[in-house]
N, C-alpha and C positions, 0 to 999 in steps of 0.2 A: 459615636458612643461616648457617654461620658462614666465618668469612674467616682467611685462616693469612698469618703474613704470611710472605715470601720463599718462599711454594710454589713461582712461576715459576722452572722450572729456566731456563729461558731468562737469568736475572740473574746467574749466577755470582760470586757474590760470595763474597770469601775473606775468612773471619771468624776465620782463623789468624796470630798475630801472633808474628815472631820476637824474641825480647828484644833486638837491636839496631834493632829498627823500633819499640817501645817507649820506648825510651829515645829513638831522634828524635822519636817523639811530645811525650814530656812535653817535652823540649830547644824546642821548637818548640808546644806550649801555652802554656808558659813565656814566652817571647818574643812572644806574642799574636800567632803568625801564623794565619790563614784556616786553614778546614777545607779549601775547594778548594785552595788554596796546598799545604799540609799532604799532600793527596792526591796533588796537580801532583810533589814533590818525594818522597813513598813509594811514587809507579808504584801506585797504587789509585785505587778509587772513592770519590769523596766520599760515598756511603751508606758504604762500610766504615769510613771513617775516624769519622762523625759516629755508629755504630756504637761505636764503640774511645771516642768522646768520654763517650755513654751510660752506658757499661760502668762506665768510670774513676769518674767523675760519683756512679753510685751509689755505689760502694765507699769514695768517697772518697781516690781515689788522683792526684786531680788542684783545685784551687782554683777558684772560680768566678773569671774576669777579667771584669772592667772593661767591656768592650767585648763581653762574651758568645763564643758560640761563632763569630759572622763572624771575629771578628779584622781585621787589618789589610791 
């Protein structure tokens, strides 16, 4: 059996990022705040956000910090 992940339609998760939700992201990486923080303040879910962290992460479009993905 294999496993998919986000089949649950039931999670709706929006993995659509608009380039001023982008930019507070990195503004707000940047500054070591939390994923949940991060989320509390882009009206999303902390999956989507830790998501958007993944994405960046790989591409190399964001720096590892110090204190990892919690943040502060």
């Amino acid at each position: 059996m294999s496993y998919y992940l986000f089949e649950d339609d039931t999670l709706k998760l929006n993995l659509i990022f608009e380039e001023n939700e982008l930019q507070d992201f990195k503004e707000m990486w940047e500054a070591g705040i939390s994923v949940e923080n991060m989320a509390k303040k882009m009206k999303r879910r902390p999956s989507e956000v830790v998501l958007l962290v993944m994405d960046h992460a790989e591409r190399s479009l964001i720096k590892k910090r110090e204190q990892g993905v919690f943040g502060l």
